[in-house]
C-alpha positions as CSV (number, residue, x, y, z in Angstrom):
1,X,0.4,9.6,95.4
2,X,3.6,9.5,95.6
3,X,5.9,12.7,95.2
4,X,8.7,12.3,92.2
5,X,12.1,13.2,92.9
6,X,13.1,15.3,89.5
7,X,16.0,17.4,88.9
8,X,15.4,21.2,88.6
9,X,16.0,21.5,85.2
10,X,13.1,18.7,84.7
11,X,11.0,20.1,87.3
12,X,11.3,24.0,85.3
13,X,10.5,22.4,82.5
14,X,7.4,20.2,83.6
15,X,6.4,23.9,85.6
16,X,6.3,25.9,82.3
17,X,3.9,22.3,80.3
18,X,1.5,23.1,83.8
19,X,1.1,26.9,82.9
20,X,1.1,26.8,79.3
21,X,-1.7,23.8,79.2
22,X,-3.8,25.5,82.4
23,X,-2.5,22.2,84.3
24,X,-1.8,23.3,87.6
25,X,-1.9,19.9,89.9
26,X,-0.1,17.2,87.6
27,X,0.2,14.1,88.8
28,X,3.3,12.2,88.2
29,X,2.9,8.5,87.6
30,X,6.2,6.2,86.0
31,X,5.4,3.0,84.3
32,X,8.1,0.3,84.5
33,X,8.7,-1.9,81.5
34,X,11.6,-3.9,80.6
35,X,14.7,-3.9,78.2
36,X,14.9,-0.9,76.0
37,X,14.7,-3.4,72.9
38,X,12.2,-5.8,73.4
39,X,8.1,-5.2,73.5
40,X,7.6,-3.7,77.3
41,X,9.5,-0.5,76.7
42,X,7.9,1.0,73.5
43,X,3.8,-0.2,74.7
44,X,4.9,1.7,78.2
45,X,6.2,4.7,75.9
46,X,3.1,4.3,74.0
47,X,0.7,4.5,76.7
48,X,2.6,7.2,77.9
49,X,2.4,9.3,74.8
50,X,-1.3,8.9,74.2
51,X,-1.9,10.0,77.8
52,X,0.7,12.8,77.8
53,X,-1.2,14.2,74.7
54,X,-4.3,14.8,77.1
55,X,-2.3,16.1,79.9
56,X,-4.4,19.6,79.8
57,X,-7.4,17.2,80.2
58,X,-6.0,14.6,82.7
59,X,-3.6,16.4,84.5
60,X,-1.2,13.3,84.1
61,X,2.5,13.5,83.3
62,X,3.9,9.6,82.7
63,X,6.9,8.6,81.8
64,X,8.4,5.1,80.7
65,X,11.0,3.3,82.7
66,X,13.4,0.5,81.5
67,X,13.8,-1.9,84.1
68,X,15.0,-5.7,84.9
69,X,11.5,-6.8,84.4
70,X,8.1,-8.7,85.6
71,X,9.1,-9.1,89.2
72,X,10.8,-5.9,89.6
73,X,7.9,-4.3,88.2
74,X,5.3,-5.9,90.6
75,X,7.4,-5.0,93.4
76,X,8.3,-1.3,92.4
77,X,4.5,-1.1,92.0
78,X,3.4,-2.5,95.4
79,X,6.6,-0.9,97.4
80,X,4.9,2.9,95.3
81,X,8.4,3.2,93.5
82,X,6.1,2.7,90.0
83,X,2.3,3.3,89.8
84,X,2.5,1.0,86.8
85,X,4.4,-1.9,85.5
86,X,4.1,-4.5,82.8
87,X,4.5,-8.4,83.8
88,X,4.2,-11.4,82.3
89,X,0.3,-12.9,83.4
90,X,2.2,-15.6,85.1
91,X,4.2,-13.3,87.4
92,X,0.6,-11.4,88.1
93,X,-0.9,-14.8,89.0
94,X,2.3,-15.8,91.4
95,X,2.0,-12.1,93.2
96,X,-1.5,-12.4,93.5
97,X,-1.3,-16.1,95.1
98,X,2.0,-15.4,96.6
99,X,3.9,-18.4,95.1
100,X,7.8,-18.0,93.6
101,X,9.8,-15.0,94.2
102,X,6.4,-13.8,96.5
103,X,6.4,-17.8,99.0
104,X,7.9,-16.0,101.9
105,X,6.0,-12.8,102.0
106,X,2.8,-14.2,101.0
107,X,0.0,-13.1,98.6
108,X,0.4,-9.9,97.4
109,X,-3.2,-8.5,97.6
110,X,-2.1,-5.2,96.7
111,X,-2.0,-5.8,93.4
112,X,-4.4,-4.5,91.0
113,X,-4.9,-5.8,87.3
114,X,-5.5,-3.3,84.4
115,X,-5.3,-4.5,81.2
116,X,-3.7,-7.5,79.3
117,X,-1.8,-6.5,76.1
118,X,0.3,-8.8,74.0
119,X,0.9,-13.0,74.0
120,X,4.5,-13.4,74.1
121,X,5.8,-17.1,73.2
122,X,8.4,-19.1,75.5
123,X,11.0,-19.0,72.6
124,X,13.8,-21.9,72.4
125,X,16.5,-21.1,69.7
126,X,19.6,-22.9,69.3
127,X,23.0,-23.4,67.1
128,X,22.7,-25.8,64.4
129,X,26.3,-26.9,65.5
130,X,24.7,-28.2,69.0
131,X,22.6,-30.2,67.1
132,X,19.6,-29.9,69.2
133,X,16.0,-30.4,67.9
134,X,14.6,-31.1,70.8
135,X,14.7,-29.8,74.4
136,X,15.7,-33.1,75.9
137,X,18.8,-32.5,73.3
138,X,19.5,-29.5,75.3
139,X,21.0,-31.9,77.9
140,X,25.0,-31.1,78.6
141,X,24.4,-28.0,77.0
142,X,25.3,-24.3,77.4
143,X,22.0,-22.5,78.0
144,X,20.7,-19.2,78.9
145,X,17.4,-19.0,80.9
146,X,17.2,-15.6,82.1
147,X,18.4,-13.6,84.7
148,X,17.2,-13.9,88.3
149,X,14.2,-12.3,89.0
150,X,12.9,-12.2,85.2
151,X,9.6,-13.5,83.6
152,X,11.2,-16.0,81.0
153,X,13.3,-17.5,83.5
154,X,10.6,-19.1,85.3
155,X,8.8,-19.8,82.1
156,X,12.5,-21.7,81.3
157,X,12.3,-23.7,84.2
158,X,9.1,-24.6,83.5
159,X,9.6,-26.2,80.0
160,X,12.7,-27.8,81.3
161,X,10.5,-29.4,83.9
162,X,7.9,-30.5,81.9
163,X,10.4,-32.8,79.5
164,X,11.8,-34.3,82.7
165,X,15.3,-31.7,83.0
166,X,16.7,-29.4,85.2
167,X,18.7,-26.7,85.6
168,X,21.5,-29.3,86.8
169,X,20.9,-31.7,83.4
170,X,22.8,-28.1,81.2
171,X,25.4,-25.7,81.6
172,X,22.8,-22.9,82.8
173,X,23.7,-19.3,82.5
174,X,21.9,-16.6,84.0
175,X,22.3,-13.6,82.1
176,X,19.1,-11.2,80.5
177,X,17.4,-12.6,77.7
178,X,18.4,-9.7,75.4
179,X,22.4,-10.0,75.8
180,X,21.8,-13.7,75.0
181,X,21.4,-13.5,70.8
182,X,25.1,-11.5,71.2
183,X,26.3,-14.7,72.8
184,X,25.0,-17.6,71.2
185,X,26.7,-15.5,67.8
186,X,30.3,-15.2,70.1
187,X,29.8,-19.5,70.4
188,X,29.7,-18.9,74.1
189,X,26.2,-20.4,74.8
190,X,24.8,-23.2,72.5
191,X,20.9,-21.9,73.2
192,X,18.8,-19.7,74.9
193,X,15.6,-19.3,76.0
194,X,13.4,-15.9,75.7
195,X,9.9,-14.9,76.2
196,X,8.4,-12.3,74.0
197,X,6.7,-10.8,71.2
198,X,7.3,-11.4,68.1
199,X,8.3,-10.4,66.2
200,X,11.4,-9.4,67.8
201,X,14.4,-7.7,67.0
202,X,16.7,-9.7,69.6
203,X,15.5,-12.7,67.8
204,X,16.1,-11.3,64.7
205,X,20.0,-10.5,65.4
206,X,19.9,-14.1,66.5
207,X,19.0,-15.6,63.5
208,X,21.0,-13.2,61.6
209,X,24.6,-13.7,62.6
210,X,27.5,-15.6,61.4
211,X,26.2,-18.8,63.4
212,X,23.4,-20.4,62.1
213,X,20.3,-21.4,64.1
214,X,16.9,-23.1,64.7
215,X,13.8,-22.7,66.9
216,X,13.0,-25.4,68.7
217,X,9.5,-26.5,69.0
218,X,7.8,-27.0,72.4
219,X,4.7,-29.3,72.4
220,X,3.3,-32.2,72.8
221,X,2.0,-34.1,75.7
222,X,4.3,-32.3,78.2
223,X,3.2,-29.1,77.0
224,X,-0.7,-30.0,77.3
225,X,-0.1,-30.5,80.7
226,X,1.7,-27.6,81.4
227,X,-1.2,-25.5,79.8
228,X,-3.6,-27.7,81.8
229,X,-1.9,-27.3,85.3
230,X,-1.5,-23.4,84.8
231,X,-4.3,-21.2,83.4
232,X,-1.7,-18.4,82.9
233,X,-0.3,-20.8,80.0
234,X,-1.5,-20.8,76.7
235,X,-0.5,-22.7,73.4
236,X,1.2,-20.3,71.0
237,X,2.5,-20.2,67.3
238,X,5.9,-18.6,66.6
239,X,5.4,-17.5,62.9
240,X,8.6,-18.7,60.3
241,X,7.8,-15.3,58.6
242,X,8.8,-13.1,60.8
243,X,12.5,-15.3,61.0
244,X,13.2,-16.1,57.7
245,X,17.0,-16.7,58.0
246,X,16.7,-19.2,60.9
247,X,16.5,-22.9,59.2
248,X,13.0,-23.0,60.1
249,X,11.1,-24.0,57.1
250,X,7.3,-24.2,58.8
251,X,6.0,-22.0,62.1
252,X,6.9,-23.3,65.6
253,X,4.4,-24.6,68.0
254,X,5.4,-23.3,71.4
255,X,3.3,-22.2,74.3
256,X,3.5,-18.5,76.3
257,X,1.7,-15.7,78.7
258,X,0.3,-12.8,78.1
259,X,1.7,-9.4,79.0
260,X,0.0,-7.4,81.6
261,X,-0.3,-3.6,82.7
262,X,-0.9,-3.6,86.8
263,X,-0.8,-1.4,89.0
264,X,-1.6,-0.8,92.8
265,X,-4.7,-0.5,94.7
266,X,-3.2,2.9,96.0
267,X,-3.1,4.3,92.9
268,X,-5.7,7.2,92.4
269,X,-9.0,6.0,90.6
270,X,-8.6,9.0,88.0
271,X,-5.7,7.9,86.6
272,X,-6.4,4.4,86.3
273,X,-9.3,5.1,84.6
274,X,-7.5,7.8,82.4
275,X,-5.2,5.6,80.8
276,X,-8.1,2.5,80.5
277,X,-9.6,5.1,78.6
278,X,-7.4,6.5,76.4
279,X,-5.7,2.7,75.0
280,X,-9.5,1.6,74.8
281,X,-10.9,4.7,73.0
282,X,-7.9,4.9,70.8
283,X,-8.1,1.1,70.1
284,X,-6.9,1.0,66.5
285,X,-3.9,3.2,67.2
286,X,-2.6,1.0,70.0
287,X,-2.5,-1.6,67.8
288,X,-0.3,-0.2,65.0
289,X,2.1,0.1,67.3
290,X,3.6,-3.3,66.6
291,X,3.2,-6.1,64.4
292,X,3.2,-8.0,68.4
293,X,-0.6,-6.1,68.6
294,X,-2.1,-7.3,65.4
295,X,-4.1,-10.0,66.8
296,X,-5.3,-7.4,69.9
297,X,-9.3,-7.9,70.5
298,X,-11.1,-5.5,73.4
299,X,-12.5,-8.3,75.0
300,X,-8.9,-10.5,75.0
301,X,-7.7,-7.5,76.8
302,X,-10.0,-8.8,79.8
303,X,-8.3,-12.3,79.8
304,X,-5.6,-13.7,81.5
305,X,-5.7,-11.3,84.7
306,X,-4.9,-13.1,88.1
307,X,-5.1,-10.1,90.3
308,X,-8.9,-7.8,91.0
309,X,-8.8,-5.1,88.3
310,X,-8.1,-1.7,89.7
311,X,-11.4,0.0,90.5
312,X,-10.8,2.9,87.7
313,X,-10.0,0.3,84.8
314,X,-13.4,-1.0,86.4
315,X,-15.8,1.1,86.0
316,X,-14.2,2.2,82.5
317,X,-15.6,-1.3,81.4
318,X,-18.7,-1.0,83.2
319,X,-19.5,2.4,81.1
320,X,-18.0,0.5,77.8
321,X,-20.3,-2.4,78.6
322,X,-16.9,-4.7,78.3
323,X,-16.5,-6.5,81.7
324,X,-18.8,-9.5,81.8
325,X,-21.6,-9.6,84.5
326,X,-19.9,-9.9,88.2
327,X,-19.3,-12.9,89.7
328,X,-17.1,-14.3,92.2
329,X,-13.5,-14.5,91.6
330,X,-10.1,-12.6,91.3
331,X,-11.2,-9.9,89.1
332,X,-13.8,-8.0,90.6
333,X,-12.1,-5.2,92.0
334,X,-11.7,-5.0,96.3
């Protein structure tokens, strides 16, 4: 494992939680997550609390990162700058097979699947002033897509794709999904897309502001094939509810991904089963967490994993009699 570099003060202070709980070899493991205010950073802070509760037990100190997201996380994780990092299942599916950001350096068979957590919905909104209904109406537009290297910016390329655009048919910007609600209110993008939980409160200061706007739906023939083509894909249902000053008046059909904690396949067994154990066994207070986890089942925790689950996450669902019987495929662990 990997030593931490931590400041003295830190270091004192993580010395005296060792004597004081009889834990005298901690290991130190970070998970990466994303922005501070969407969905990654408080289930990493979460897991982190309910193993850091146990550390007299485990002998596990973690800690939650923010960081620029999916494909920074898989490759913090693999390069042993993270032991942990949530990703959208498409960006575990494109590591695993080596295909996007990962072409030139092949599949990344590293990579280890834990757990999948929370379906997060490729989110269109726009101004009413734009006019636009439609994605094909985005054409001409200003549009935000997501910053290089991030999860919802292949999932924006993707829509646009499927509805016959590109990135050259709009005014694209490339900025993070979370500084794009601030803009679309400052006029100086006409939509955006964003993929994530809901609810959310980025989307909710988007529909809040002075300018008005409206999700725009994402279905239909184009999006059946997109969900057909890619098994990371899903159809999804943005609810009106949790929005209720956007000029929505019924839920929006849209499709998404899953989020996903990996990890790497040097990562020590113990802790990956540790923290498999502790989100599993305390089931019910995972799930308060957010409004995001209602909807969490044990078993859709198995789904939508690309890469072999880590070996310790493994036999944790061997004892609990979760993983289904072995067979060939991606997610029996190597």
């Amino acid at each position: 494992m990997r030593k931490k570099r931590i400041g003295i003060t830190a270091a004192f202070i993580f010395v005296l939680i060792a004597s004081f709980t009889g834990c005298n070899n901690l290991d130190f493991v970070s998970i990466g997550t994303g922005a501070v205010t969407g969905i990654y950073y408080p289930t990493g802070g979460a897991i982190c609390r309910m193993i850091n509760k146990k550390m007299a037990i485990y002998h596990i100190k973690a800690t939650v990162e923010a960081t620029a997201g999916s494909v920074y996380n898989v490759n913090a994780v693999l390069s042993g700058d993270l032991e942990f990092g949530v990703v959208q299942s498409d960006r575990q599916y494109q590591a695993w097979h080596g295909l996007s950001e990962w072409e030139d350096k092949g599949p990344r068979k590293d990579l280890r699947a834990v757990f999948s957590i929370h379906p997060e919905s490729v989110t269109l909104i726009a101004s009413l002033e734009c006019g636009a209904t439609h994605i094909t109406h985005l054409k001409g537009l200003r549009v935000n897509i997501g910053n290089p290297g991030s999860g919802p910016l292949g999932n924006a390329r993707d829509a646009l794709s499927a509805f016959g655009l590109s990135e050259n048919d709009i005014f694209a910007e490339y900025v993070k999904a979370v500084e794009a609600p601030g803009l679309l209110q400052d006029e100086r993008i006409d939509a955006f897309f964003y993929t994530v939980g809901h609810p959310n409160g980025n989307i909710k200061e988007a529909t809040s502001g002075r300018v008005k706007v409206r999700f725009v739906p994402l279905h239909g023939p184009p999006v059946d094939a997109l969900v057909e083509k890619y098994p990371y894909y899903t159809k999804a249902v943005i609810p009106q509810k949790f929005y209720p000053n956007a000029k929505n008046t019924a839920d929006v059909q849209s499709f998404g991904v899953c989020g996903t904690l990996v990890t790497s396949v040097k990562v020590k067994e113990r802790i990956v089963y540790a923290i498999t154990k502790e989100i599993f066994e305390n089931f019910e207070e995972f799930k308060s967490l957010h409004p995001a986890y209602a909807g969490l089942t044990k078993k859709g925790m198995l789904s939508g994993l690309s890469a072999p689950l880590h070996k310790g996450a493994l036999r944790y669902y061997r004892e609990s009699n979760l993983y289904p019987p072995m067979r060939e495929g991606p997610q029996q662990a190597r």
